[in-house]
C-alpha positions in Angstrom: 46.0 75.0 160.7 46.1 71.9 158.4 43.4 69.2 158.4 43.8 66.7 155.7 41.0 65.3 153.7 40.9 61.5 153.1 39.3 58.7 151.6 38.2 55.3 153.8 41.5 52.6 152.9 39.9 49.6 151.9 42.5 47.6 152.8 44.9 48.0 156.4 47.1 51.4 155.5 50.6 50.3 154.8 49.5 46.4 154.9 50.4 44.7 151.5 47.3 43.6 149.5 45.3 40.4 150.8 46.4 37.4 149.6 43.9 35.0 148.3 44.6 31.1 149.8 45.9 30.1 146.3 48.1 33.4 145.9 50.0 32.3 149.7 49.9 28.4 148.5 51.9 29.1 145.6 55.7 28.9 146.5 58.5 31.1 144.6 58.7 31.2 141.2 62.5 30.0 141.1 61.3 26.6 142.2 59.4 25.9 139.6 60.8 23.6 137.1 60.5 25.3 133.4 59.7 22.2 131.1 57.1 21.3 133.7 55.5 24.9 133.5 55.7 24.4 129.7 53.8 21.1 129.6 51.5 22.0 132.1 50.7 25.2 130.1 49.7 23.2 127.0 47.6 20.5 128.9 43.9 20.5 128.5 43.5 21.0 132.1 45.7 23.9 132.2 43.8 25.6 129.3 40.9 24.9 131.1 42.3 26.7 134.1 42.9 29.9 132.4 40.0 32.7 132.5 37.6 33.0 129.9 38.6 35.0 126.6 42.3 34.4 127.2 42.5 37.5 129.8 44.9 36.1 131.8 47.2 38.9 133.8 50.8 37.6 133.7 53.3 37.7 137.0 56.7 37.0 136.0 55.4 34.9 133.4 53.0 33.3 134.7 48.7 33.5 134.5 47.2 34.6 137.6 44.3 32.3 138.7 40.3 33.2 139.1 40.7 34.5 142.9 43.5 37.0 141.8 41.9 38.2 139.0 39.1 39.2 141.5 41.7 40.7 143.6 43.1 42.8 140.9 40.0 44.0 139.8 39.1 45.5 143.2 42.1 46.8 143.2 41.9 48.6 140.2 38.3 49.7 141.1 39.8 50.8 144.5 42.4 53.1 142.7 39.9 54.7 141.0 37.9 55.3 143.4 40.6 57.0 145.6 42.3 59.0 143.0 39.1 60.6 142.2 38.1 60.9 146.0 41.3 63.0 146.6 40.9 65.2 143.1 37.4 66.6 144.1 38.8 67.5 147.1 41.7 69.1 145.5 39.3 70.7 142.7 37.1 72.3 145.1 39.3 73.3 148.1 41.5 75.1 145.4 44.1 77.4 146.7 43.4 76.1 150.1 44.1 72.5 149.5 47.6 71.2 149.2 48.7 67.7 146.9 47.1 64.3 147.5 49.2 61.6 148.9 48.2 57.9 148.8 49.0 54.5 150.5 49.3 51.6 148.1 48.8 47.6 148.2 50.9 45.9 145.4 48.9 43.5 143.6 48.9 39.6 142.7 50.6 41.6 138.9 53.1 43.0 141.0 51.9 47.2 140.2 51.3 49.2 143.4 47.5 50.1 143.6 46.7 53.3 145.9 43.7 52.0 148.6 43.6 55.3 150.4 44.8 59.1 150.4 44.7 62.7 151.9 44.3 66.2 150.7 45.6 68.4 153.6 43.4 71.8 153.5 43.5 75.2 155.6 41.0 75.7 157.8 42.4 78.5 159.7 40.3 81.7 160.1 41.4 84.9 158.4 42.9 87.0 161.1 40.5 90.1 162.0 38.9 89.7 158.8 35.3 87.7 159.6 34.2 88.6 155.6 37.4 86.8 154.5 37.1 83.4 157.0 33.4 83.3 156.2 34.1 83.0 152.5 37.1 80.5 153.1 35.2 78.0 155.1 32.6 77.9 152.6 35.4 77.0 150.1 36.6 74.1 153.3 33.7 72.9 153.8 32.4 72.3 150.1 36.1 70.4 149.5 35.2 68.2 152.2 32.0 67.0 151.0 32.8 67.6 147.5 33.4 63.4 146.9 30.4 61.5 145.9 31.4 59.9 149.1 32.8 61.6 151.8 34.7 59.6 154.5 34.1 60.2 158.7 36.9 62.2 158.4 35.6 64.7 155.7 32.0 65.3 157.5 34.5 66.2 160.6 36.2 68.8 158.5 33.0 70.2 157.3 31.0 70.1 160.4 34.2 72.2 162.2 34.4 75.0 159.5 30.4 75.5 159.8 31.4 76.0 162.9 34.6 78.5 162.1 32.2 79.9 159.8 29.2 80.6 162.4 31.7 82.4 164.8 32.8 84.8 162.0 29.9 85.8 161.4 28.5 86.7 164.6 31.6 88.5 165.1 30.8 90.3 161.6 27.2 91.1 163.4 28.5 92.6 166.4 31.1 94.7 164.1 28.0 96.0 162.4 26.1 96.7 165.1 29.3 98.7 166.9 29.5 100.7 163.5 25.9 101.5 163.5 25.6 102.8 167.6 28.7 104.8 166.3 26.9 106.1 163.0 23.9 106.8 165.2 26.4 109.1 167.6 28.2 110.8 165.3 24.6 111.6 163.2 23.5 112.8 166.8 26.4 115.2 167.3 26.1 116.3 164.1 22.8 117.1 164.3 22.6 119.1 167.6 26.0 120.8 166.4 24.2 122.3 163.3 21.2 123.2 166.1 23.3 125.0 168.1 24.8 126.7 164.8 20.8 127.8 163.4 20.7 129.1 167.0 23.6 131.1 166.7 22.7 132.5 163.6 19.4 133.3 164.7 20.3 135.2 167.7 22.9 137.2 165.6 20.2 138.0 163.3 18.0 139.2 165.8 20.6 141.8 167.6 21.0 142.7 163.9 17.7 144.0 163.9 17.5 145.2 166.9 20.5 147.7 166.7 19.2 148.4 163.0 15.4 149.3 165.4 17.4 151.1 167.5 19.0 153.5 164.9 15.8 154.2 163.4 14.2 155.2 166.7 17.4 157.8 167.2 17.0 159.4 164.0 13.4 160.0 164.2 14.0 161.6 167.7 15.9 164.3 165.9 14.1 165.1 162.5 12.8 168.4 162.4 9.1 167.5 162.9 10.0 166.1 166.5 9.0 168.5 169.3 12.9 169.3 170.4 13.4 170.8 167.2 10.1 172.7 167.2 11.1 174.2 170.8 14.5 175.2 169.9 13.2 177.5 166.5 
């Protein structure tokens, strides 16, 4: 089972970016008459216009105003933001993360600037291996909240593979404790086994000496000192 791993979109997912009320006034750029753009360009009010330090973005030619300059920014910020959101998660979940996709909102510049993504990660259990699904959903659930800020939908992920994890390991508990009532019998069986074999042994010791008793007894009844041999001189 795949669960993916996402950052919060800033902006509606598959909605293009926001425009500002001066970006939607401005009509298409085919309309506008090229000797008036030039003039208007080198009026004072024009230069006024422009941003501070001549930083002016161009689209299609043209100098983006204050408002999409703001825009762009976020944007940019935004893209950072979710780039490295999705690359912690990737850097962490390791083998058991898959490759980031994104969503994008093109900018007042006209560049596509991603405003949310996904890392889909594994957070199936091991089969018959508790050990092995303990260890991965460590691995999920540090990916999850690996981002310096992890989305709804990353704490989800996490909180579910504590729980994965909490269910393999009381079924590791009650493997051990199945191992150790059957390390107990067989230690039992063994024990009154090698009883019963000390018991054996003893008795075949003593019947030892008892026939070895019973010899001697025979052969003193017929050595020459015994009456019977005295009798029969």
């Amino acid at each position: 089972m795949s669960i993916a791993l996402s950052a919060n979109p800033a902006f509606p997912v598959g909605a293009a970016s926001p425009q500002t009320p001066a970006a939607a006034a401005r009509g298409p750029e085919s309309s506008r008459d090229p000797d008036s753009s030039a003039s208007s360009d080198s009026s004072p009010s024009r230069r006024d216009a422009a941003p501070r330090g001549e930083q002016a973005q161009a689209r299609n030619g043209q100098r983006l105003d204050e408002a999409e300059l703001a825009e762009l920014k976020d944007l940019k910020a935004r893209d950072r933001e979710v780039r490295a959101h999705e690359a912690a998660h990737q850097s962490v979940g390791g083998q058991h993360a898959g490759a980031a996709s994104f969503t994008y909102s093109r900018g007042p510049d006209g560049v596509n600037y991603a405003v949310g993504g996904e890392v889909p990660i594994d957070t199936a259990p091991v089969p018959n291996n508790p050990q092995a699904t303990i260890d991965k959903m460590r691995t999920v659930r540090a990916a999850a909240l690996a981002p310096a800020e992890p989305s709804s939908q990353d704490r989800q992920v996490a909180a579910e593979a504590m729980q994965t994890l909490m269910q393999a390991r009381a079924e590791l508990s009650a493997k051990s404790s199945d191992s150790e009532q059957d390390a107990a019998s067989s230690d039992s069986a063994s024990e009154s086994e090698g009883n019963a074999r000390q018991q054996r042994e003893a008795d075949t010791a003593y019947r030892s000496v008892a026939r070895l008793d019973d010899a001697r007894e025979a052969a003193d009844g017929e050595s020459p000192q015994s009456p019977a041999f005295l009798a029969s001189a």
